[in-house]
C-alpha positions as CSV (number, residue, x, y, z in Angstrom):
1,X,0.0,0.0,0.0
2,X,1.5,3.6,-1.6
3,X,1.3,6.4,1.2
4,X,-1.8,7.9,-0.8
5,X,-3.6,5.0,0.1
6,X,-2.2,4.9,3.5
7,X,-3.4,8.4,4.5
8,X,-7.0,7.5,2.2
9,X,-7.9,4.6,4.9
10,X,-6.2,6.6,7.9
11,X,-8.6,9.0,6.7
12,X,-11.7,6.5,6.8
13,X,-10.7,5.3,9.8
14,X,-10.2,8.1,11.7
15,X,-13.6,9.9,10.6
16,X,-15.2,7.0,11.1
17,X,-14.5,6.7,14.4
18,X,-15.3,10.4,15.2
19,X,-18.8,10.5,13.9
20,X,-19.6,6.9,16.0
21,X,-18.4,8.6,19.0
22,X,-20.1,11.8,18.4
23,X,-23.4,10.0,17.1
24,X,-22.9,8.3,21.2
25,X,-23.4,5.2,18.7
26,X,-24.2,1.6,21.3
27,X,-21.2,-0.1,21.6
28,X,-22.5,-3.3,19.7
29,X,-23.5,-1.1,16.8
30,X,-20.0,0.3,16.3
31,X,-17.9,-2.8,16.5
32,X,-20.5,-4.2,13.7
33,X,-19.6,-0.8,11.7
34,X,-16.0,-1.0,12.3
35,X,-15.8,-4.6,11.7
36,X,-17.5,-4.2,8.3
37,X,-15.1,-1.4,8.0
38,X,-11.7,-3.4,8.5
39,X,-13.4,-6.1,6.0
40,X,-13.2,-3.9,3.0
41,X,-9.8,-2.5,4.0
42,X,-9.0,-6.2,3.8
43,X,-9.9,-7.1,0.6
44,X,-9.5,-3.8,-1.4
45,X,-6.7,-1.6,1.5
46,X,-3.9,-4.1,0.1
47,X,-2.4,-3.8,3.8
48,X,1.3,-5.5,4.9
49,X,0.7,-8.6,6.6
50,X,2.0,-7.1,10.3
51,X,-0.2,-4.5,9.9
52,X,-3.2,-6.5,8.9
53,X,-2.6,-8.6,11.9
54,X,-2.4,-5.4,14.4
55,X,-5.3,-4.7,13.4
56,X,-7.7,-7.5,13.6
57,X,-6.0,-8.0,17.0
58,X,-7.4,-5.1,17.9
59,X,-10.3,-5.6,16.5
60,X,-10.7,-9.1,18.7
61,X,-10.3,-6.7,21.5
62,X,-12.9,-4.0,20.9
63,X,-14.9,-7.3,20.1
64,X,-14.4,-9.2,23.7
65,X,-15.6,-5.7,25.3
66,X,-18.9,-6.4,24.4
67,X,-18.8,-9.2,26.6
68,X,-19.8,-7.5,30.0
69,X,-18.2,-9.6,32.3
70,X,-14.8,-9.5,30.2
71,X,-15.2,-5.9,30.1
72,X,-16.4,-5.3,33.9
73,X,-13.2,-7.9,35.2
74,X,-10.7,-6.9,33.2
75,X,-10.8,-3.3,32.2
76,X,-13.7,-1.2,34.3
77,X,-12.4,-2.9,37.7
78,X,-9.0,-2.5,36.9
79,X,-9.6,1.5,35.5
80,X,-11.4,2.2,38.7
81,X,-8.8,0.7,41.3
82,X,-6.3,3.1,39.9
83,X,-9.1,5.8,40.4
84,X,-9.4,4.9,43.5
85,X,-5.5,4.5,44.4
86,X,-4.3,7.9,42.9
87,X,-7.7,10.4,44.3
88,X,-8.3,11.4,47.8
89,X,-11.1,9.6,49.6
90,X,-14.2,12.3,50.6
91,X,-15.2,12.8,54.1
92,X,-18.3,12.1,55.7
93,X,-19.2,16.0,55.3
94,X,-18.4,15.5,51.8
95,X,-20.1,12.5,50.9
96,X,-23.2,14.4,53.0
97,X,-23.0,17.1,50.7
98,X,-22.9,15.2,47.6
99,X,-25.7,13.6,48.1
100,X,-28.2,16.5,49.7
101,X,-30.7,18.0,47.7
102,X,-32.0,16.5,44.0
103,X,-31.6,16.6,40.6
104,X,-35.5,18.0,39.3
105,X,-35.5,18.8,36.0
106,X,-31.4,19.6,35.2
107,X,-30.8,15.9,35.4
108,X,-33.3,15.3,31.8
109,X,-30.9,18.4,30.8
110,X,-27.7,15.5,31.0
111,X,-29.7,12.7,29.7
112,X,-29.0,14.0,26.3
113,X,-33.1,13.3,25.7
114,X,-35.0,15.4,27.9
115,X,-38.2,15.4,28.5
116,X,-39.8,18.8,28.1
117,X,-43.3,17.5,29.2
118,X,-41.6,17.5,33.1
119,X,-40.7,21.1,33.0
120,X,-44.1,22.5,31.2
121,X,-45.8,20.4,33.9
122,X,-44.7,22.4,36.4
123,X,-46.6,25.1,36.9
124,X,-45.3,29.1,36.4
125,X,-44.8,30.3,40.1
126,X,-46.7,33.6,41.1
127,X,-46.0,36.2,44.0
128,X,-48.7,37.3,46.3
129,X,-50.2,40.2,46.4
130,X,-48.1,41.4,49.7
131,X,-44.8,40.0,48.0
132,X,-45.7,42.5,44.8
133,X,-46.5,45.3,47.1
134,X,-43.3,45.2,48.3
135,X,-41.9,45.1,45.1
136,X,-43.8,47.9,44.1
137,X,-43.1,49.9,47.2
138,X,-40.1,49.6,49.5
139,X,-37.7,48.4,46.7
140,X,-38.7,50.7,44.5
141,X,-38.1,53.7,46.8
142,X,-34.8,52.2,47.7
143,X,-33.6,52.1,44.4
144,X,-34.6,55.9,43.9
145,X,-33.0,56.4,47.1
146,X,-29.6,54.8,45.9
147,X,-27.1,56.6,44.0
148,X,-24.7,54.1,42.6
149,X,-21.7,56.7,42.0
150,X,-21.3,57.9,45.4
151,X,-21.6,54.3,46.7
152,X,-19.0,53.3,44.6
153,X,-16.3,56.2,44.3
154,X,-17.3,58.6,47.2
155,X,-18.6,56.9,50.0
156,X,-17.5,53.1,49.4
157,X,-20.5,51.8,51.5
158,X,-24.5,53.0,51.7
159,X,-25.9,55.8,53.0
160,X,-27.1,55.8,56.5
161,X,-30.7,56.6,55.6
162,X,-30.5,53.5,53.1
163,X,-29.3,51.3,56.0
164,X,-31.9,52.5,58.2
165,X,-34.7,52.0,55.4
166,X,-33.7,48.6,54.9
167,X,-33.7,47.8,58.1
168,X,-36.9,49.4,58.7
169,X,-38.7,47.5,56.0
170,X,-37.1,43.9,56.8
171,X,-35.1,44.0,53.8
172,X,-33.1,41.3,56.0
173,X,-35.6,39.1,57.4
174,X,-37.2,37.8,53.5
175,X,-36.4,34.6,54.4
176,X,-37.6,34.6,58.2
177,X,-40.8,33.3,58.8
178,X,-43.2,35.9,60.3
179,X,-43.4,34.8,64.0
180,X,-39.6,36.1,64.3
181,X,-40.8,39.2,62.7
182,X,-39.4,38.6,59.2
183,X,-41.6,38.9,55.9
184,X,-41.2,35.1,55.5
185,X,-41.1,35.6,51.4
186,X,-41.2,32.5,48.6
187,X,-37.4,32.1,46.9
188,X,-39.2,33.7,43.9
189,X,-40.1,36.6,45.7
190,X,-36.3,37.1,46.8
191,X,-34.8,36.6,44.0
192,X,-37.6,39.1,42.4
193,X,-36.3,41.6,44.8
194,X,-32.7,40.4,44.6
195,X,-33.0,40.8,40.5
196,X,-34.5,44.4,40.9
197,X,-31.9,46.2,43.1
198,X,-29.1,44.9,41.4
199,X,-30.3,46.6,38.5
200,X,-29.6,50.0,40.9
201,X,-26.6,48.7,42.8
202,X,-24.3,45.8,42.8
203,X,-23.8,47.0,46.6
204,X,-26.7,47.4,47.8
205,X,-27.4,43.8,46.2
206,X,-24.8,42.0,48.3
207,X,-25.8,44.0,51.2
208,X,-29.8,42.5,51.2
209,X,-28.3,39.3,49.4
210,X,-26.0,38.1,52.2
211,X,-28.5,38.1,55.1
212,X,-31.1,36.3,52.7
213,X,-28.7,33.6,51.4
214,X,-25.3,32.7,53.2
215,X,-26.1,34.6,56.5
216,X,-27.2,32.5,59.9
217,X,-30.4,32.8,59.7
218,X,-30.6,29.9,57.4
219,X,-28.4,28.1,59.7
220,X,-30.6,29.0,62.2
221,X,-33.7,28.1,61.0
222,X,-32.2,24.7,59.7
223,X,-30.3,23.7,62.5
224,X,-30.4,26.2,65.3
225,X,-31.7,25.5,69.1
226,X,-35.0,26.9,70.1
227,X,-33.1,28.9,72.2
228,X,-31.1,30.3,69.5
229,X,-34.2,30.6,66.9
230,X,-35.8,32.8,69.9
231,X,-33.2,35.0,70.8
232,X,-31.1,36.1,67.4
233,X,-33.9,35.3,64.3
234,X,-35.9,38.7,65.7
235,X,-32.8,40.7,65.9
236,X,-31.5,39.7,62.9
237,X,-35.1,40.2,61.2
238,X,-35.3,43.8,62.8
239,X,-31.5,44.5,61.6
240,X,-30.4,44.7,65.1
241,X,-27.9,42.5,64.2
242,X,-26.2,42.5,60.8
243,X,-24.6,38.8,59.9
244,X,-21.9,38.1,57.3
245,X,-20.4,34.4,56.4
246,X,-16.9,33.6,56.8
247,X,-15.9,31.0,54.7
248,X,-13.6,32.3,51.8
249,X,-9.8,32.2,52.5
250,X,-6.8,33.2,50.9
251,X,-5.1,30.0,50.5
252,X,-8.6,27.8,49.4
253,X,-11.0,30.0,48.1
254,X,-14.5,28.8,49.0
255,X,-14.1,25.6,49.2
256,X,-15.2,24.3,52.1
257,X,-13.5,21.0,52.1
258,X,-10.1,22.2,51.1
259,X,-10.0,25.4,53.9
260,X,-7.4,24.8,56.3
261,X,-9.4,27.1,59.5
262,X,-9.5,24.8,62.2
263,X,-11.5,24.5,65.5
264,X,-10.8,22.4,68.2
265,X,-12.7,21.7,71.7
266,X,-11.3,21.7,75.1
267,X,-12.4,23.1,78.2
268,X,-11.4,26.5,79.6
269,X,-12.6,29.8,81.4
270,X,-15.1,32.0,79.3
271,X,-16.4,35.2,81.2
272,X,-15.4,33.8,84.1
273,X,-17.2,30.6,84.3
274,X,-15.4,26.6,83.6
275,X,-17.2,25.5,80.4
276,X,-16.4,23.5,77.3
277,X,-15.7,25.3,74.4
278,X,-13.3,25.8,70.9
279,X,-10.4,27.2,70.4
280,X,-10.6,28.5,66.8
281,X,-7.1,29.5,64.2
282,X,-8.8,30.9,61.5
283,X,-7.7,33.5,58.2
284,X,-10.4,34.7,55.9
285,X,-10.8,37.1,53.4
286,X,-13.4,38.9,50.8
287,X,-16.2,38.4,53.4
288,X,-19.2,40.5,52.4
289,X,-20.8,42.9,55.4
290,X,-18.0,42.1,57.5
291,X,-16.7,45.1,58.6
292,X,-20.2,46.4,59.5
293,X,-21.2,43.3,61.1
294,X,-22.2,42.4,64.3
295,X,-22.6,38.1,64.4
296,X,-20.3,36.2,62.0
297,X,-20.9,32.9,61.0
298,X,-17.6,31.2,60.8
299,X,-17.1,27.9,58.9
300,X,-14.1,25.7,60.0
301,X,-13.1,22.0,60.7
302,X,-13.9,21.0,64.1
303,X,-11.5,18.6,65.9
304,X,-12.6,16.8,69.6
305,X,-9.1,15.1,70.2
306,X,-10.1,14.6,73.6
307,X,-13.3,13.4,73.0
308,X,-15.0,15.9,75.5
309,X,-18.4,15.7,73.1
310,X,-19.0,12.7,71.4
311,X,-17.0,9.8,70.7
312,X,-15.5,11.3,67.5
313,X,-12.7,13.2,66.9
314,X,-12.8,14.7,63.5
315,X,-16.4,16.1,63.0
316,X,-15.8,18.2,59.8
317,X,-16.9,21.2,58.2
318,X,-18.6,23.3,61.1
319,X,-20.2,26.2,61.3
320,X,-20.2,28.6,64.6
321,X,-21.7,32.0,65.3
322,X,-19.4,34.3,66.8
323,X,-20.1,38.0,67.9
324,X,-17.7,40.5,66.3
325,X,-16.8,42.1,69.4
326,X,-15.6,38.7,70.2
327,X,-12.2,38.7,71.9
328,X,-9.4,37.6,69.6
329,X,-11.7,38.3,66.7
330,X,-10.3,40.5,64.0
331,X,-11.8,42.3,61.6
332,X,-10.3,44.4,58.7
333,X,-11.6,47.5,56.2
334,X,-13.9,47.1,53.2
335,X,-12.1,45.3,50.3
336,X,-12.4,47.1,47.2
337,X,-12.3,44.7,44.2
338,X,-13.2,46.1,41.0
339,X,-14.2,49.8,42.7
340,X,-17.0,47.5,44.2
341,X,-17.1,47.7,48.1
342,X,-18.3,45.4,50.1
């Protein structure tokens, strides 16, 4: 075989191959195709002898892997092992996190065939008329009170009378149920809200956002004591208190699992009585509301090495709220990424 016709059935081959993979073409289907293939490069390819041999040998292979028990035993097993040898395991946390929440429609979006009938079943979500009202009203007048300039280049934070309006209004309690005193809003209804101020400010958006999304009240209502839900949910619905989340560092972003913040409990003196508490070595960075906060909720790895609360003594990804005034606690200025501060 001259190199034209080498390159002329490298060519076949090769597309081919392509357009089976890209067609996601059943495994059984393509070794016919290939196999019929190879046949007429046989007869009319006038190969060498070596390399007609290569390639039926190979062709034996691709064969035996539609076998599934050959292909299970002696190549999946075998792929995953080394998976398995050369990745680091996941945690408990992890593996928890994995598997919370669902898939609803996105997973049809993956199936390469989705169903449409799912998602136009579902039926278009509406706000209520007190949920418009307030879209109407209050975040309308805040926007109009909101001059995205001095924000940005003069002021670097909100005016006071836009703090006090959005505290006024429960711009921070959306997503706290009415008997704390929050407005207890659908997600559609926040992110209406969310959607409309941004439009005026991209401060005053993570401002409102934070309390409504990563702050502790959604820890609180989630996992929080009575005791807790009582005391801090109406103060932070009222904008008494004004949260931020710490979890971003400088060495692993915001991810959770790779943050190197640590927590570990022991038993000490706090305000003068004996108790069991954490000490806490933490560094973290572009944390929104910070410096204008009053609670921070702190994520860290908690270690009990002593075993002074349970049996265990690695317990994970953890999450604590801290007072800022907090001794120990320290607390920088506004960062200013992109003229934006927050």
């Amino acid at each position: 075989m001259g190199l034209i016709g080498f390159i002329f059935w490298t060519l076949v081959f090769f597309t081919t191959l392509v357009v089976l993979c890209y067609k996601a073409v059943e495994l059984r289907t393509a070794t016919i195709a290939i196999g019929v293939l190879l046949l007429i490069f046989t007869i009319f390819g006038d190969p060498g002898n070596i390399f007609l041999a290569i390639e039926w040998v190979m062709f034996a292979l691709l064969v035996s892997f539609n076998i599934p028990e050959i292909r299970r035993n002696y190549v999946s097993s075998q792929i995953l092992k080394f998976y398995k040898a050369v990745l680091p395991s996941i945690s408990q946390t992890e593996k928890e996190a994995i598997d919370a929440g669902g898939i609803w429609w996105d997973g049809e979006i993956f199936s390469g065939n989705p169903n449409w009938e799912v998602l136009r079943s579902n039926p278009k979500p509406q706000l209520t008329k007190e949920e418009q009202d307030f879209l109407d009203g209050p975040v309308e007048e805040v926007c109009q009170m909101t001059d995205n300039w001095a924000v940005n280049h003069r002021d670097y934070d909100l005016p006071e009378e836009v703090w006090d309006f959005l505290k006024t209004k429960g711009f921070f309690s959306m997503i706290i149920p009415k008997k704390y005193g929050g407005l207890e809003f659908s997600p559609l209804a926040v992110a209406t809200v969310m959607s409309k101020i941004t439009t005026r400010s991209g401060v005053l958006n993570s401002t409102v956002g934070v309390p409504n999304s990563l702050g502790p009240a959604e820890l609180l209502l989630h996992y929080g004591t009575t005791e807790q839900k009582n005391e801090l949910l109406p103060k932070l619905a009222s904008g008494e208190e004004i949260p931020c989340f710490a979890l971003t560092g400088p060495r692993a972003g915001s991810d959770a699992a790779a943050m190197p913040d640590t927590g570990v409990v022991c038993k000490g003196k706090f305000e003068g009585k004996e108790i069991i508490g954490m000490k806490l070595n933490f560094n973290k960075r572009y944390i929104t509301l910070a410096p204008v906060s009053t609670l921070v909720g702190l994520a860290f790895k908690l270690y009990d090495p002593d075993h002074l609360i349970g049996e265990q003594s690695d317990y994970g990804i953890t999450c604590a709220l801290i007072p800022s005034k907090t001794k120990g606690l320290e607390i920088g200025n506004r960062h200013l990424p992109l003229g934006i501060p927050f």
